[in-house]
N, C-alpha and C positions, 0 to 999 in steps of 0.2 A: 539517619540524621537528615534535617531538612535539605535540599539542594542550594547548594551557594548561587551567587550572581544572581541570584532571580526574584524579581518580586514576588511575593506570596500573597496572589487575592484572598480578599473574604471567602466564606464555603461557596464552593461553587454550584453554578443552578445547572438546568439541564442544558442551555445554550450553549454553555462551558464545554461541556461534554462532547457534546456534538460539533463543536468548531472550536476546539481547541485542546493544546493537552496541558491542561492547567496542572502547576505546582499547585499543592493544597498542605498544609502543615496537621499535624495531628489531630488538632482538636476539633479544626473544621470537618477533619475527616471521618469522626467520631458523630458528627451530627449529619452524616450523611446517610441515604436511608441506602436497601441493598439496590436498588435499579443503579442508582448513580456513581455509587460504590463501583458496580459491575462496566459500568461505563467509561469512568478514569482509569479505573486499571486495564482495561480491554483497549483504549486507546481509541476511545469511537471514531473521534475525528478522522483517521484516516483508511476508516472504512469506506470511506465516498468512492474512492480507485475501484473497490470490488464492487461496490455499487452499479455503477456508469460503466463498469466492462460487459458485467451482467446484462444491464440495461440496452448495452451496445451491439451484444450477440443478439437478445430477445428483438430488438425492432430489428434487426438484420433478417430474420423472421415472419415480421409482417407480408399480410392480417394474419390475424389470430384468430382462431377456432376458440370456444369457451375453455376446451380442453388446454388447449395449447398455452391460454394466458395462466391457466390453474400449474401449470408447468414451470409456468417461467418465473412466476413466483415462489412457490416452492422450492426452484434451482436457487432461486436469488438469495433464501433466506438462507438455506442452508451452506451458502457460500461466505454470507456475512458471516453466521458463528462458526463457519472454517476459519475467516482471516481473523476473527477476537481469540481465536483457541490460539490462532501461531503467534499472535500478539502476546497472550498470555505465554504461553509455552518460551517462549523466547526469553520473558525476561526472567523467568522462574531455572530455566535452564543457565542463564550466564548468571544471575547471583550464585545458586548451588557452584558456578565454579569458577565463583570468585573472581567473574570481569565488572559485576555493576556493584561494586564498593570501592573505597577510597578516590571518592570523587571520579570516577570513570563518567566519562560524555553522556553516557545515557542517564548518570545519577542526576545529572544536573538540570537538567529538559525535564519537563511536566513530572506527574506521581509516578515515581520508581515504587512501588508500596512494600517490597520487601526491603531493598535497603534504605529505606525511609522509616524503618518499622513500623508503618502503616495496619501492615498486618503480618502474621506469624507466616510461617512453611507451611503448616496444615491447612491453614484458612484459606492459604493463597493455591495452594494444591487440590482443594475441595473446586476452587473455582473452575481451575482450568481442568479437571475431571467432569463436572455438570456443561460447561460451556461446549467441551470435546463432546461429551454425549450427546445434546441436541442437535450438535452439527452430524456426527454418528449415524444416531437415529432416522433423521433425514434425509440422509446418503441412502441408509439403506430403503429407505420406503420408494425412495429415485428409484434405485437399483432395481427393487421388485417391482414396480408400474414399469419402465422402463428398457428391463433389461441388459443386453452383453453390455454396448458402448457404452453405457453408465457405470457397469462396474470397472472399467478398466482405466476410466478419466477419474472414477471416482479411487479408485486405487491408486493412480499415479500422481494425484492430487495431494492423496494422504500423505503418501509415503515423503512427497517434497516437506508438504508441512510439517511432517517428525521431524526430519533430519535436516532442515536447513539452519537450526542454531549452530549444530555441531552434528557432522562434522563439516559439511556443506562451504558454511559461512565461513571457517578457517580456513579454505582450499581454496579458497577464492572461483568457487561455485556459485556461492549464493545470489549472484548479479544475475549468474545467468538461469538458474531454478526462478529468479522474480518474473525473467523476462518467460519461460518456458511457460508459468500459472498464468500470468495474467492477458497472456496472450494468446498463444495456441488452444492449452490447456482451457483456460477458463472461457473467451471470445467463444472462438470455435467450438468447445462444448456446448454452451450454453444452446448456440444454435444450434444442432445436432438435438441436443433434448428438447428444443421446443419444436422445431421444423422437423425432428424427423429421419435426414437423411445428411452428405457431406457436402460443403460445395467450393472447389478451389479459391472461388473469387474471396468467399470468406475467410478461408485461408489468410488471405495473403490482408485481409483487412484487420484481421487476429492478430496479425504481425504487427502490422501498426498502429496497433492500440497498446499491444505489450510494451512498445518502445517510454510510452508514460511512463510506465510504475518505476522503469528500469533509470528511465532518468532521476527518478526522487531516490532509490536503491544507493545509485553511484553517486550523487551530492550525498546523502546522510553519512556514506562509507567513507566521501572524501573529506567532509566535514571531521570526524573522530577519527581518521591517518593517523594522526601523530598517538591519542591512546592506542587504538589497535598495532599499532606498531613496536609501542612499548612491552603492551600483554603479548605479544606473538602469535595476534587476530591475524590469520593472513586473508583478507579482504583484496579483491580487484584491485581498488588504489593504493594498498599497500604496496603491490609489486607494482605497480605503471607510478610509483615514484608522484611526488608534488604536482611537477608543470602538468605531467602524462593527468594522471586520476582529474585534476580540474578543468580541463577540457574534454574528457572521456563522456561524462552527462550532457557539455552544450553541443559534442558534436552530434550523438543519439536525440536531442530534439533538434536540429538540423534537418537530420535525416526522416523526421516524423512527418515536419509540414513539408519536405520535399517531397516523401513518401505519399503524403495525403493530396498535393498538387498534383503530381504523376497520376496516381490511381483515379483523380477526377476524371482525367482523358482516356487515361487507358479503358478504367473500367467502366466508363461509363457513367461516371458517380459526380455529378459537377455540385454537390451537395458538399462533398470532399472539401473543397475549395472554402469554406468556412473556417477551416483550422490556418488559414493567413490570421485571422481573431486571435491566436495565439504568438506568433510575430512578436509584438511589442514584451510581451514577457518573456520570451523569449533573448531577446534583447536586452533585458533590463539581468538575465543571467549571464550573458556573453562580459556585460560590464563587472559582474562579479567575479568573473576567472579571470580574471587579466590579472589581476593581483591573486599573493598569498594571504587565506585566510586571518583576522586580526586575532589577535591572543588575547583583548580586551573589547566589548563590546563600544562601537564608536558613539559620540554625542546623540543623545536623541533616538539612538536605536530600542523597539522595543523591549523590558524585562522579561517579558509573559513571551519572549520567541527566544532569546540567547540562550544558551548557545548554539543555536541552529542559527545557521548561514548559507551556504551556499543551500540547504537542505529547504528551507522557508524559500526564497525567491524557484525551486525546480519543482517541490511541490503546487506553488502556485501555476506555475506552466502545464505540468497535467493535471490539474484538476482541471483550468481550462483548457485545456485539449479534449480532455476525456467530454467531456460538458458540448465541446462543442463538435466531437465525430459523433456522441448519440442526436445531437439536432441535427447534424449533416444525414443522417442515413434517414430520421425520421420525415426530415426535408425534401427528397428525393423521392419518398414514397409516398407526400401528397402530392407531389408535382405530376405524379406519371398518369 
């Protein structure tokens, strides 16, 4: 059934796609060809995070050899259709068990396409089996040019993105499996496969890029509390309770630009110092935890965002974050 609260644009074009997770109603969805199809239900829009972490590790990297750039592209792509598979995978796993119906938070936000009836079980199964496969396929080809540390990042990669719908995200794992991919795992990978070799400093800047994804993680999880709570989702803010779960994401971006100011000095990196740029949104979510979530969307608030809340103002924060440690690393490395 279509999603309630939410206006329903005309068919969406590829902008849509790409920067946003449009509701779209049946018919439009009918006139949609397979790229864009593949696009609203993969969830493009917030593939930017694995984008800019990718992007993050690869200029951590710099310069690049012909080979090395031929690498880091190929790591990138293959990471993007990891994060559409676990996008897929995700919502194909909580319809079969029965969290994304009867109006459940997720039904209500952009094309759920299964309990939208969008599309069938098969159709939507065909998807995330060809979308798994190219990211697959591309692991493996890593793995053979590449070698051991490919297969083992690339197996510990996997294995999060099977299992964090379930059982993961019920264990109140799931927070921290976002935090383990997008930072350690993925940061620190990436450079490894393009560079080569390990290097602590990057370590510890893998950390602090993980801290993004994890803050959109923990507003999305505190944002749907109250469903997940009902179903028996045990989510991180389920158990850290109302006040705890809504300050739990502004203090991890706290920690990010304190983290990114420190590492200026420490490591050397006065390029760091760019993620003050993210500050004011920063800010602009500290005003959203101060209160509890509203149960109706307020005057003037956009259709095309409700019911995302606290989740809309934290993703804006790492995306600019993320946006601005890749300019900060790329900035430092013209300077020297």
């Amino acid at each position: 059934m279509p999603a309630p609260d939410r206006r329903i644009p005309s068919t969406p074009g590829l902008r849509d796609a790409l920067f946003d997770v449009p509701a779209i109603a049946p018919a439009d969805w009918a006139a949609l060809g397979p790229l864009l199809r593949w696009l609203v239900a993969s969830r493009a829009s917030v593939l930017v995070m694995t984008l800019f972490a990718a992007l993050f590790g690869g200029l951590l990297a710099l310069p690049w050899t012909l080979g090395e750039f031929v690498r880091l592209v190929l790591v990138t792509v293959a990471l993007l259709f990891a994060h559409a598979t676990n996008n897929l995978l995700n919502d194909h796993v909580d319809y079969r068990l029965g969290l994304d119906r009867d109006n459940y938070f997720r039904a209500r936000y952009g094309a759920q396409p299964l309990s939208q009836g969008l599309m069938d079980l098969d159709t939507h199964r065909r998807m995330v089996i060809v979308t798994g496969s190219v990211a697959l396929a591309l692991a493996v080809l890593i793995v053979l040019w590449l070698g051991g540390p490919a297969w083992w990042l690339a197996a510990a990669g996997g294995l999060l993105l099977l299992f964090y719908t379930w059982p993961l995200k019920h264990l109140a794992l799931g927070e921290i499996a976002v935090f383990a991919v997008w930072g350690p795992l993925m940061v620190a990978g990436v450079f490894r496969m393009v560079a080569g070799y390990w290097s602590g400093e990057v370590l510890w800047l893998a950390v602090l890029f993980g801290l993004g994804p994890t803050v959109v993680i923990l507003a999305k999880h505190t944002d749907k509390r109250a469903d997940d709570l009902e179903r028996g989702v045990r989510t991180l803010p389920v158990l850290l309770g109302p006040w705890l779960a809504r300050w739990s994401w502004i203090a991890l971006g706290a920690v990010q630009v304190a983290g990114a100011v420190w590492l200026a000095g420490f490591a050397g990196r006065p390029g760091l110092l760019l993620m003050l740029g993210a500050v004011p949104a920063l800010f602009r979510c500290m005003q959203l935890a101060r209160n509890p979530r509203p149960t109706e969307p307020p005057a003037g608030y956009p259709g095309n965002v409700w019911p995302l809340w606290y989740t809309a103002a934290a993703f804006r924060f790492a995306r600019l974050g993320g946006a601005l440690l890749a300019a900060a690393v790329l900035l430092d490395w013209l300077v020297r």
